[in-house]
C-alpha positions in Angstrom: 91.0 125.8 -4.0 88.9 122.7 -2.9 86.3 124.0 -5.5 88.7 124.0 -8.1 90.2 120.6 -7.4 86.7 119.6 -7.4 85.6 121.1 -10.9 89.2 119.7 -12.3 87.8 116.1 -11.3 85.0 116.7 -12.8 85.9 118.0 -16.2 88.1 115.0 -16.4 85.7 112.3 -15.6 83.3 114.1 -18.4 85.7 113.8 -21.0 86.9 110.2 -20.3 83.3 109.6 -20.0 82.2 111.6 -23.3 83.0 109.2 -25.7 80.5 106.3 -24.3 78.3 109.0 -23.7 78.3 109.8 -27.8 77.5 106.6 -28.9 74.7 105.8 -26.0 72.9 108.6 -27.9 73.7 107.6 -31.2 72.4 104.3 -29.9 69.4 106.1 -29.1 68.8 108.0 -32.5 69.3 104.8 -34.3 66.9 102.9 -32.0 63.8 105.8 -32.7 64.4 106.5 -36.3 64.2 101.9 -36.7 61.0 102.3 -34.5 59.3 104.8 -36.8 59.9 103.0 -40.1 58.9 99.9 -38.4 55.8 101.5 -37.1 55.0 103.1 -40.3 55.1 99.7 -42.2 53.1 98.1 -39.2 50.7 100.7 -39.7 50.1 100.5 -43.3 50.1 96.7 -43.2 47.1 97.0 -40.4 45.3 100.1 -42.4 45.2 98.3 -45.2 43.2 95.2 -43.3 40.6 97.3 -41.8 39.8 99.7 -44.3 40.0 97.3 -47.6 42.2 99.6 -49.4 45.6 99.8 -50.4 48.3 101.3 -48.4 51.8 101.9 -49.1 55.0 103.0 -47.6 57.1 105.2 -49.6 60.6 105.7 -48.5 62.9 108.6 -50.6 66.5 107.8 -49.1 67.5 111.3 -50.6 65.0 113.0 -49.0 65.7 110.9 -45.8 62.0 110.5 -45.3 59.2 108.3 -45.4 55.1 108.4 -45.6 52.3 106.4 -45.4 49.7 106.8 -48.8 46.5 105.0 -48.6 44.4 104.1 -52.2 41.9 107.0 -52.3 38.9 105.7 -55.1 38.0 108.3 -57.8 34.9 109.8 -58.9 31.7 108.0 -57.2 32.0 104.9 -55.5 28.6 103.4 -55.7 27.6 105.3 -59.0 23.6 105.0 -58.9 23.2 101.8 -57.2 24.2 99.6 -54.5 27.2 98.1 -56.4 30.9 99.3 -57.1 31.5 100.3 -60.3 34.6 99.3 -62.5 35.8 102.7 -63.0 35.5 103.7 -59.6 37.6 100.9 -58.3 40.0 101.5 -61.2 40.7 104.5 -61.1 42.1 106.6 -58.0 45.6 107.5 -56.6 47.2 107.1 -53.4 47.3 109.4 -51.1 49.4 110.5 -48.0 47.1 109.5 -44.8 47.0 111.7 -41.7 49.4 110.9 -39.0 47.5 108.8 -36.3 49.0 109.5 -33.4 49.7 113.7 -34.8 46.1 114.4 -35.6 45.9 116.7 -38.5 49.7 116.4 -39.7 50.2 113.7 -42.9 52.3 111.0 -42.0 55.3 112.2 -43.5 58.5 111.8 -41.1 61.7 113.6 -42.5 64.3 112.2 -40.3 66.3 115.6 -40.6 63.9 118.0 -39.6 63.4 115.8 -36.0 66.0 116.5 -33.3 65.2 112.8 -32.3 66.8 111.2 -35.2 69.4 114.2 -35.7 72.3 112.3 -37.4 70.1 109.5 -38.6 70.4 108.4 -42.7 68.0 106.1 -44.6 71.0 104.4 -46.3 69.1 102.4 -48.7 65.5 101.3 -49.5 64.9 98.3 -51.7 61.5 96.8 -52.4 60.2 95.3 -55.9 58.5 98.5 -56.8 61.2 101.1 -56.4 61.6 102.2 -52.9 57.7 101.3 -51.8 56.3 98.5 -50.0 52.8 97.8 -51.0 50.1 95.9 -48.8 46.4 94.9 -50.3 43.7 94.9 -48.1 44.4 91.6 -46.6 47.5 92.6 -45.3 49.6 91.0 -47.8 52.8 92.8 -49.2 53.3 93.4 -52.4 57.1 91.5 -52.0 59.4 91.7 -49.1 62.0 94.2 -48.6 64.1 96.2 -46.4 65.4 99.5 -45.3 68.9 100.8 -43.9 69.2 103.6 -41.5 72.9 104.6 -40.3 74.7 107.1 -38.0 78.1 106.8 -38.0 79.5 103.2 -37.5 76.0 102.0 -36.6 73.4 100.3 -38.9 70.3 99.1 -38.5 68.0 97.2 -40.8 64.3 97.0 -41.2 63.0 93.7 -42.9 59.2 93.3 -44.5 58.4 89.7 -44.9 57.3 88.9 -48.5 54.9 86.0 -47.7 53.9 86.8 -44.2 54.1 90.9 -43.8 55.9 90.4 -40.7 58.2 93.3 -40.2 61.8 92.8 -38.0 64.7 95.3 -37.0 68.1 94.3 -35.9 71.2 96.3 -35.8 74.7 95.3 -36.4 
């Protein structure tokens, strides 16, 4: 009988408890799913310094993912001599990068397919070139913009600084 009175106690303080319990996780999920796009656009920002190339964030809010593409030349870089030809720099695409810290996985994160950020939307992704923000290889973005992740009531927002690069989150 003790046991039961025990268990009874128990069940009730769990479900008066649930509730706060929901939201610390959805708290959570929020919280990692920011964290990735802001590392992903931190990331890019930094790549594109120390390689000299062009890097880009692509976000697809329908696909609820995002990627990191760096600028990938085409054909022969140097040609036959010791300076970069005009095609070479021309031409090329970007191209998803490998994950640094998932070696041999592209940096691709689809927030749906991660029990992590289960729940988690990309709301909305605005930057001046559709839903991509673009650094050159000083680090510069192309323009500023921002990002919108939501689960349930909660939203947070991931800014890119359009003179600086500096990337901020808050929630509200």
């Amino acid at each position: 009988m003790e046991l039961l009175i025990v268990l009874v106690v128990i069940g009730i303080a769990v479900t008066l408890g649930f509730p706060s319990l929901s939201a610390a996780v959805h708290d959570a999920r929020l919280a990692a799913a920011t964290g990735a796009v802001v590392d992903a656009l931190e990331y890019a920002r930094l790549n594109a310094m120390m390689s000299g190339r062009g890097t880009q964030v692509v976000v697809d809010y329908k696909l609820n993912s995002f990627e990191v593409r760096q600028f990938e030349f085409g054909g022969a870089v140097f040609g036959s001599g010791w300076q970069l030809s005009a095609p070479a720099v021309e031409s090329g695409s970007y191209e998803i990068m490998q994950h640094p810290g998932k070696k041999g996985l592209p940096y691709k994160v689809y927030l749906a397919q991660q029990s992590i950020f289960q729940g988690v939307g990309i709301v909305h992704a605005r930057f001046v070139t559709n839903n991509v923000a673009s650094f050159d290889s000083l680090g510069r973005p192309s323009a500023g913009g921002s990002v919108i992740l939501a689960i349930g009531d909660s939203q947070a927002v991931v800014n890119l600084e359009p003179l600086t690069g500096r990337v901020t989150a808050n929630d509200s």
